[in-house]
Structure formats: structure tokens, C-alpha cells
N, C-alpha and C positions, 0 to 999 in steps of 0.2 A: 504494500500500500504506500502511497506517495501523497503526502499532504502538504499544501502551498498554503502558506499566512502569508497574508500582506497587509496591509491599513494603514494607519496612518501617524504621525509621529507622536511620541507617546505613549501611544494606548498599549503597551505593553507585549509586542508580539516579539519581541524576544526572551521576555521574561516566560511568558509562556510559553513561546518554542522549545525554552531550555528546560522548565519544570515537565514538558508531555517527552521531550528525548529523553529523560532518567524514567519516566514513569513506564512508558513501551519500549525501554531499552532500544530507542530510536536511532538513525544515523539525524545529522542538523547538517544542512548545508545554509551557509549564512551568506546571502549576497551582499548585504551593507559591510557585511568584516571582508572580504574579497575586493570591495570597492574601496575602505578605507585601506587596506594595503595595499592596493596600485595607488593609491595618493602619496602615503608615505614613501615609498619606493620612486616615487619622482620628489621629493620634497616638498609638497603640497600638505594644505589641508582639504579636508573633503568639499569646501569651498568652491577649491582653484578646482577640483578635477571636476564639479558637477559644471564651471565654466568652462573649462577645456572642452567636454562632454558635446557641447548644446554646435559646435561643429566638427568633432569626431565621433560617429555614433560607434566604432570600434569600442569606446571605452563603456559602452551600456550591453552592446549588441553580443559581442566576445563573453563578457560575464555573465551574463543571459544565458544565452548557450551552452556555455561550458558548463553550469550550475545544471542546469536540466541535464544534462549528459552525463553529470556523475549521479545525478539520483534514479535517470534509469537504470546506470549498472549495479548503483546498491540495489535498488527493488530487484533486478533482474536475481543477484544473490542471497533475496528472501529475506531481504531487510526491509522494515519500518522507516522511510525516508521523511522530514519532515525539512520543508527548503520555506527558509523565509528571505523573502523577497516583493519588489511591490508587482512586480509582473511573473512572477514563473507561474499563476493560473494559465496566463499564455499559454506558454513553453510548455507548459506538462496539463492539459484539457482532460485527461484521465483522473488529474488528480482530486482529491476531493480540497475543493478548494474554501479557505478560512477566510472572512476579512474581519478583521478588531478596529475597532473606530472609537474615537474620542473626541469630545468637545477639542478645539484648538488651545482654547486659553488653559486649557486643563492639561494638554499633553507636555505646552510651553513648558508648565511649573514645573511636572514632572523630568523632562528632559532636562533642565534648567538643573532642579535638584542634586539627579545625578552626577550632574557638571560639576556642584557645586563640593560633592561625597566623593568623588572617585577622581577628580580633573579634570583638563580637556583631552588627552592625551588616547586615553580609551575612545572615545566619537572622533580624535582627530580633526576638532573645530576648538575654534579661539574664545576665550571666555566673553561669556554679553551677561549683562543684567540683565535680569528678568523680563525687565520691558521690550527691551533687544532682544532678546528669545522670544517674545512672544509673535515679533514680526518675522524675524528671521524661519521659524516653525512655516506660517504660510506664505513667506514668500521659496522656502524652496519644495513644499508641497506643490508649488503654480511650477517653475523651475521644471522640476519631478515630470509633472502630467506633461508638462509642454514638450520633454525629451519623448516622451511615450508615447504621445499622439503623431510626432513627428518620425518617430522609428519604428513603430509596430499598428499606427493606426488604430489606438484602445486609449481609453482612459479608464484606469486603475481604479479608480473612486467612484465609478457604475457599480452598480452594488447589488443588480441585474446578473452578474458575470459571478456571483458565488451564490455555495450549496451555504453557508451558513454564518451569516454574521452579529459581533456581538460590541455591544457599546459598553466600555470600558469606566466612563466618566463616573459612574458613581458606584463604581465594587472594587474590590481588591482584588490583587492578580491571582490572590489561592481559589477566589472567587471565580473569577473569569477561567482559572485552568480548571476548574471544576466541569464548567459548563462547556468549555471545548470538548473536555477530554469522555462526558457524558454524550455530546454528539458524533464525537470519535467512532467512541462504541457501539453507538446505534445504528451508523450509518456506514462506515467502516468496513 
């Protein structure tokens, strides 16, 4: 089985990616950690690469790709694949596809948070006040869509396009993996 999370900044799909690959002994393929380490590897922050990006579609299209192709060779090895990412429902239409949403001003604080607990170092973006995170949040959500619609023809944030989505803004993420991992099973 091959399960795709995407949504939006915030709302916790990696925290719940990471809590459902310990609980199904899953494989995780992480497209933003793929993306942040081609950034780092040219000395960028994830900034400069989502600029770079917007006239190289190599740098969206490549990472795309490649992420779908190693989660069909896991599944193909009878593993529990789980790819987060905001496009691999694309790339892998088999899969049973997740989106996690969150109010914006709610996902800011929480990114923001992180930033604040762990560094910039782990996102690879430069420290903002919280007011600055709360624009920077949707301005590279627009950023984001405007790459997606220009290299794949979709926008990610139709919500039309998944088996199951869930609004993050007002549960906790033991909460939210709860209710993933209950649709997991049902549907699964």
C-alpha cells in the first residue's frame, strides 16, 4: 500500500507521517527533506531554491519522480510506503491519497514555533517573527500552487483530488494521527 499526505503548511503532515511510519512499520519518503537538501547542497535556503525552481522545473519535476519511483519499488517489496509530499497524489493515482489542512494563521504559529524550539536550520529558512511567518506561510503556498499548475497542470489544494481529508486547526496531532490512521485501516 502506498499512501500520499500533502496539505498544507502547518497542519502537521509530517508529524503524522512520522507517528503512522512507527505505527505500520512504514517506509517515509519525505519530498520537502529531498528538496531542503538540494538547497543546502547549493548553499541556498529553501527560499533561493523555490526561486530558482519557478524557471527550472528540473528542480520540482526530478524530485517528483524520483520520490514516486522509490515508493513503487518499496511497495513493489511489500512494504507500507507512506511519501509526503504536496503533489505525489499525482505521481502515484493508486495511492490512497491524504490531504491535512489548517487554518493559515494557525499553521504560521505552529511553523513559527518550531522555528522558534529547534532553529532555522532543520526547514532551512531564515528566522521571521511571527508576523513575517504568517505572510511568508501564504505567500509560498501561492509560490507552491503557481510551480504546480505550471509543471503538472493541478493544483494541490482541490481537495476534489483526495480519498480523505482532515482539518488540523483545532486537534492535536495524537489526535489527527488517530483519525488518519482509523481511515488507514478502513480503507487500506
Amino acid at each position: 500500500m502506498i499512501i500520499t499526505i500533502s496539505g498544507t503548511a502547518g497542519s502537521g503532515k509530517s508529524t503524522i507521517a512520522k507517528k503512522i511510519e512507527k505505527i505500520l512499520n512504514a517506509t517515509r519518503i519525505y519530498v520537502g527533506g529531498i528538496r531542503r537538501e538540494m538547497a543546502r547542497e547549493k548553499g541556498w535556503t529553501l527560499e533561493q531554491l523555490n526561486e530558482y525552481a519557478k524557471d527550472h522545473p528540473e528542480t520540482d519535476v526530478d524530485v517528483d519522480k524520483r520520490a514516486a519511483d522509490e515508493a513503487k519499488k518499496e511497495e513493489a517489496e511489500g512494504k507500507v510506503v507512506i511519501v509526503e509530499g504536496r503533489v505525489q497524489y499525482h505521481f502515484l493515482p493508486e495511492s490512497l491519497k491524504i490531504y491535512i489542512k489548517v487554518n493559515p494563521d494557525e499553521g504560521a504559529k505552529r511553523v513559527w514555533k518550531e522555528l522558534q524550539e529547534k532553529g532555522t536550520s532543520g526547514r532551512n529558512e531564515k528566522g521571521y517573527t511571527l508576523e513575517e511567518m504568517k505572510v511568508r506561510v501564504r505567500e509560498r503556498e501561492e509560490e507552491d500552487a503557481g510551480r504546480y499548475l505550471k509543471y503538472y497542470n493541478i493544483d494541490h489544494r482541490d481537495e476534489s483530488q483526495y480519498d480523505f481529508i482532515l482539518d488540523t486547526t483545532d486537534i492535536t496531532a495524537e489526535e489527527a494521527t488517530v483519525k488518519v490512521l482509523e481511515y488507514i485501516k478502513e480503507n487500506g
